[in-house]
DRENMI-145944 format. One record per residue (C-alpha): x, z, y; residue in one letter. Coordinates in nm, 3 decimals, padded with zeros to 5 digits. Example, Ala and Ser with C-alpha at 12.3 -4.5 7.8 and 13.67 -1.06 7.14 Angstrom:
% residues 2
RONU        px        pz        py   type
RONU    01.230    00.780   -00.450      A
RONU    01.367    00.714   -00.106      S
END
This chain:
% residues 218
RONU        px        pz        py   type
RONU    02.372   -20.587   -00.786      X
RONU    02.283   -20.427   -00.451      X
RONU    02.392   -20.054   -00.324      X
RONU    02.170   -19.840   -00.162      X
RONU    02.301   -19.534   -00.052      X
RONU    01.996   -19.260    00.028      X
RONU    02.110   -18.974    00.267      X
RONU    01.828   -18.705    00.251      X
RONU    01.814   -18.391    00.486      X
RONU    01.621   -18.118    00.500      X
RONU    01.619   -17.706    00.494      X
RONU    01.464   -17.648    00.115      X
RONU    01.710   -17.732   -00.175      X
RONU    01.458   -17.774   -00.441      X
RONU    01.204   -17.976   -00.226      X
RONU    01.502   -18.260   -00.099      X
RONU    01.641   -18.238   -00.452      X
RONU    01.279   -18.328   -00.593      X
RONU    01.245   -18.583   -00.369      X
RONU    01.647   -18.703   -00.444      X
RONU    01.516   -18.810   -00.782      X
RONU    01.205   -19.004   -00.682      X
RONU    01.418   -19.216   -00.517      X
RONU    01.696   -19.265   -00.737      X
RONU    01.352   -19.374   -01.032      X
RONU    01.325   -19.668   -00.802      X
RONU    01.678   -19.768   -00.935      X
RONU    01.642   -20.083   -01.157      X
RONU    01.822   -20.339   -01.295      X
RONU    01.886   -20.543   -01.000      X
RONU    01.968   -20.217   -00.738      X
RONU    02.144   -19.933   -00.826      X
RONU    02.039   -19.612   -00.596      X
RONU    02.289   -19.305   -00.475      X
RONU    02.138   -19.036   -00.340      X
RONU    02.273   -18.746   -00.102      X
RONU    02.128   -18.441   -00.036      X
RONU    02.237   -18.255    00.292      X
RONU    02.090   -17.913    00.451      X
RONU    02.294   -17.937    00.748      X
RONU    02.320   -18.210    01.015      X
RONU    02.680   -18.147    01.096      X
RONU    02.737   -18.281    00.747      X
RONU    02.520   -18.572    00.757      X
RONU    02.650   -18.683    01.143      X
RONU    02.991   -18.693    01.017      X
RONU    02.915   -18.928    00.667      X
RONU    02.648   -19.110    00.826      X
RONU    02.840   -19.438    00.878      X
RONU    02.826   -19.414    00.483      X
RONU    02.460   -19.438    00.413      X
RONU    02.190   -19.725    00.423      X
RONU    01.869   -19.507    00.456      X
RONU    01.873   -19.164    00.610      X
RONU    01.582   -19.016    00.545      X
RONU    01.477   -18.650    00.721      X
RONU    01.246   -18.354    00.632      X
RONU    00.896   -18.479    00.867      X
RONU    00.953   -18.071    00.969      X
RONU    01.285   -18.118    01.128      X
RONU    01.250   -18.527    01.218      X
RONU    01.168   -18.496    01.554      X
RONU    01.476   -18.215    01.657      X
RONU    01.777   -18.424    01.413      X
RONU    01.586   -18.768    01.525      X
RONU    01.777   -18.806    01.904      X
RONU    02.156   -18.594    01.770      X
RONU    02.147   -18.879    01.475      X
RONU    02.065   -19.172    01.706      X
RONU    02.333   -19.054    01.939      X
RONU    02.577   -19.084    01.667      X
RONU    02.540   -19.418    01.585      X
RONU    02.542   -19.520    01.900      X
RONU    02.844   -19.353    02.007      X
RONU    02.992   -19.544    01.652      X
RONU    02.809   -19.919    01.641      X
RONU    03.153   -20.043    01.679      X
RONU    03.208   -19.906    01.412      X
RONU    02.935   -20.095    01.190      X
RONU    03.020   -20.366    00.966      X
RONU    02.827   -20.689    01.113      X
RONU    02.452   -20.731    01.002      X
RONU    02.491   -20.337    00.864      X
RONU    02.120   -20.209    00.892      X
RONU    02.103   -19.827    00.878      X
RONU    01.751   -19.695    00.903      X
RONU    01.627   -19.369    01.022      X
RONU    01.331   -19.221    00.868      X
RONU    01.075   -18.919    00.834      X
RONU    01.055   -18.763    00.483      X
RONU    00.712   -18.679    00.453      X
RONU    00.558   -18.480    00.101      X
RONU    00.444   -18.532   -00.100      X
RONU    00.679   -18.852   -00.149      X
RONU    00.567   -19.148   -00.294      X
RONU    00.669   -19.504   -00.416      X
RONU    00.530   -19.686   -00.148      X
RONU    00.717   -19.490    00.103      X
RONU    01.038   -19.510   -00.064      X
RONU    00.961   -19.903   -00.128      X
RONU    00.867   -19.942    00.232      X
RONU    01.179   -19.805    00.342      X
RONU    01.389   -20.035    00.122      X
RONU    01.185   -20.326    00.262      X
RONU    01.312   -20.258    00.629      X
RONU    01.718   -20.258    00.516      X
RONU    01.573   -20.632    00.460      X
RONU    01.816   -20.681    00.170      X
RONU    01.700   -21.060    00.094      X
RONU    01.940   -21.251    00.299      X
RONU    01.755   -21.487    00.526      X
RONU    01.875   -21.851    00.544      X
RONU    01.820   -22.137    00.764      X
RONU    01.839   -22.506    00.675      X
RONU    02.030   -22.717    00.904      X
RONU    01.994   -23.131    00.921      X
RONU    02.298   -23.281    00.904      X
RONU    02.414   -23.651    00.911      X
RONU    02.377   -23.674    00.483      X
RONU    02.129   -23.454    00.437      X
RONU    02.084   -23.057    00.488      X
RONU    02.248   -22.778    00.451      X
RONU    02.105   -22.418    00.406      X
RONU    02.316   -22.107    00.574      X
RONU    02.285   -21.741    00.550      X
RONU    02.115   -21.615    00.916      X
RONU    02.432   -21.357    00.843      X
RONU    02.715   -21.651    00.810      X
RONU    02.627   -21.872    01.136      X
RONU    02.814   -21.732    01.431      X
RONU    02.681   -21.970    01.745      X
RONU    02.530   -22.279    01.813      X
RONU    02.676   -22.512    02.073      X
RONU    02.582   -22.811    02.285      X
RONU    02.866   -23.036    02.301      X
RONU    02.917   -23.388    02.454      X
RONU    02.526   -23.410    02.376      X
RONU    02.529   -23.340    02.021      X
RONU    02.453   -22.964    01.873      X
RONU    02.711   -22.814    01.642      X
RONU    02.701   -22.480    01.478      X
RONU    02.982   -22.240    01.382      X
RONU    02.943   -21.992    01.056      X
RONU    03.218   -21.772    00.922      X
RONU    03.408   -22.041    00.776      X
RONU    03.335   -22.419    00.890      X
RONU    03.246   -22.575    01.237      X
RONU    03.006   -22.909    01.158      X
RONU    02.820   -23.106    01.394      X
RONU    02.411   -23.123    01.304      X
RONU    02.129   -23.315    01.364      X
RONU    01.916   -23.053    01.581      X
RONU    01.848   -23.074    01.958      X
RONU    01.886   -22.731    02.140      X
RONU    01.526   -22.667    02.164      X
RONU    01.521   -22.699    01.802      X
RONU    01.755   -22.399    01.762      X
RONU    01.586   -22.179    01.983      X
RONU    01.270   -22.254    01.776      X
RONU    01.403   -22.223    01.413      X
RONU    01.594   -21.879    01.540      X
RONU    01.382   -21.690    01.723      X
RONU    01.237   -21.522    01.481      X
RONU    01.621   -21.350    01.413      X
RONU    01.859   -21.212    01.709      X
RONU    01.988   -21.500    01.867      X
RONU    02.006   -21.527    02.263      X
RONU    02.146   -21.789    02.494      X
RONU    02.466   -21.676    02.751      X
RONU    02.503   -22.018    02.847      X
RONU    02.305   -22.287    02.871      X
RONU    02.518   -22.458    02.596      X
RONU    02.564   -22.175    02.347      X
RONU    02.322   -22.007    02.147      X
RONU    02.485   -21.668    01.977      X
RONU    02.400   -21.462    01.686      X
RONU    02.349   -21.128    01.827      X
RONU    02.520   -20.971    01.464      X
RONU    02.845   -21.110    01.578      X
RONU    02.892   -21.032    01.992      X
RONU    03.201   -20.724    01.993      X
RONU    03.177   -20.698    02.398      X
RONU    03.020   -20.852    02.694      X
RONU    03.232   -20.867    02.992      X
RONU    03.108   -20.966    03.350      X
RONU    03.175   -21.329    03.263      X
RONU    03.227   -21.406    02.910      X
RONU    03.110   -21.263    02.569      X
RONU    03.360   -21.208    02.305      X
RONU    03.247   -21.259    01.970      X
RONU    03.340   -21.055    01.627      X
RONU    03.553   -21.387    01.499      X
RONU    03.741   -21.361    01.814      X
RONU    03.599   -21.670    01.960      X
RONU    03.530   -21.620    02.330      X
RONU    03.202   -21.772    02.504      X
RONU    03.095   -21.815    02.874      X
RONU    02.838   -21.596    03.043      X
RONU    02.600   -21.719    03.295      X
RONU    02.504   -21.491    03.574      X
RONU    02.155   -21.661    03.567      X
RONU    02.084   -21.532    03.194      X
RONU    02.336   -21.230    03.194      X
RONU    02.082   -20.924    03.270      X
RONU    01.834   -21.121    02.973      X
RONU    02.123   -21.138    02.750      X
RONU    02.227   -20.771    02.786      X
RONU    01.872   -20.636    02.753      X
RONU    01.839   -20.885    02.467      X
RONU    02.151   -20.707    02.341      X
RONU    02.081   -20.355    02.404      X
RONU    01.732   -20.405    02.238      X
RONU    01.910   -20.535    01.882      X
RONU    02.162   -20.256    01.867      X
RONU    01.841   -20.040    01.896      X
RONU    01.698   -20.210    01.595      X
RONU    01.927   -20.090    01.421      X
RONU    01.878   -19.756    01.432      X
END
C-alpha cells in the first residue's frame, strides 16, 4: 500500500477542511491518504519535509509559493533519494481530476528499465541503478546492491535514459541524477559513497543539468 501525505494551507477553516475530505475520498484500497490542514505557514515550513503534496489556497499561492520553495531548497539534503514533493495551487471548487492530477505528478509507478545481459535481461527500478560505466570497452551498470557487466554500448544508455535524470560527468560514466550528494570542482560524490570523475569539458552542463532536477522537485 502507498502513503500519501496531503498538506493543505489556507486562511478559512471550514473551506481547507471541506476540501481535506475530498481528498482523503480518493483513498482506496491500494493508497491510503493523510491529510493536514494548516492556517499558518510557519507551521507548514517547519513539517514540510513530512508531506508528499502541499497543496495552497489559489488566494495565498503566489505570496507562500517562493518562502515554501526556499525551504526545500535550503533542506534537499535533507530528502530521501527519488523523494518527489510537489507544490500546488488549491483552487475551488475542488475536484477529482485535480486531486488525481496531482497524485499523477508524485509519479508513484516506479519506472523500470530492462537491461541485456550476457543470458538474457534483466529489468531494474530507474530508482535502484546508481551509474553506468564504460570500462575496458564493455558497459556495466551499478544499482543499490549488485555491479554486473551488460550488453549495451554507451550510446545505448544515453538513449534508453534520457527520458529520466541521468547526465554524463565523464565521458565514461553516466549518473543517475537521484543519487549525486555533492559536486566538487573535480569529482562528483554519489549518495552510496562511490566517488566519480568530473570533466571540465561537461562540468557547467552537468551542474545546470543538476540544478534543473533539484528544481523538479519542487
Amino acid at each position: 500500500m502507498v502513503i500519501i501525505n496531503v498538506a493543505l494551507l489556507g486562511p478559512k477553516d471550514s473551506v481547507i477542511e471541506d476540501a481535506g475530505h475530498k481528498v482523503k475520498s480518493l483513498q482506496n484500497q491500494t493508497n491510503k491518504i493523510n491529510t493536514f490542514c494548516f492556517h499558518e505557514t510557519k507551521s507548514l515550513m517547519e513539517q514540510i519535509l513530512n508531506f508528499d503534496i502541499v497543496a495552497v489556497s489559489d488566494d495565498v499561492f503566489k505570496i507562500e509559493l517562493p518562502r515554501l520553495q526556499e525551504v526545500l531548497i535550503e533542506q534537499s539534503q535533507a530528502l530521501i533519494r527519488e523523494r518527489r514533493i510537489v507544490i500546488t495551487n488549491l483552487k475551488f471548487p475542488l475536484d477529482e481530476s485535480t486531486i488525481q492530477k496531482w497524485f499523477d505528478e508524485l509519479g508513484l509507478i516506479e519506472k523500470v528499465l530492462a537491461i541485456p545481459i550476457h543470458n538474457g535481461m534483466k529489468h531494474e527500478k530507474i530508482s535502484d541503478i546508481v551509474y553506468f560505466e564504460y570500462s575496458n570497452r564493455k558497459v556495466y551498470v551499478k544499482t543499490t546492491l549488485n555491479y554486473y557487466e551488460t550488453k549495451l554500448k554507451m550510446r545505448d544508455v544515453r538513449l534508453n535514459v534520457e527520458n529520466f535524470y541521468f547526465e554524463p560527468p565523464y565521458v565514461s560514466f553516466v549518473v543517475n541524477l537521484n543519487w549525486v550528494e555533492c559536486i566538487g570542482s573535480k569529482e562528483i560524490v554519489m549518495k552510496n559513497g562511490n566517488v566519480i570523475p568530473l570533466s571540465q569539458k561537461k562540468a557547467h552542463t552537468f551542474r545546470k543539468a543538476f540544478s534543473a532536477f533539484l528544481s523538479s522537485l519542487y
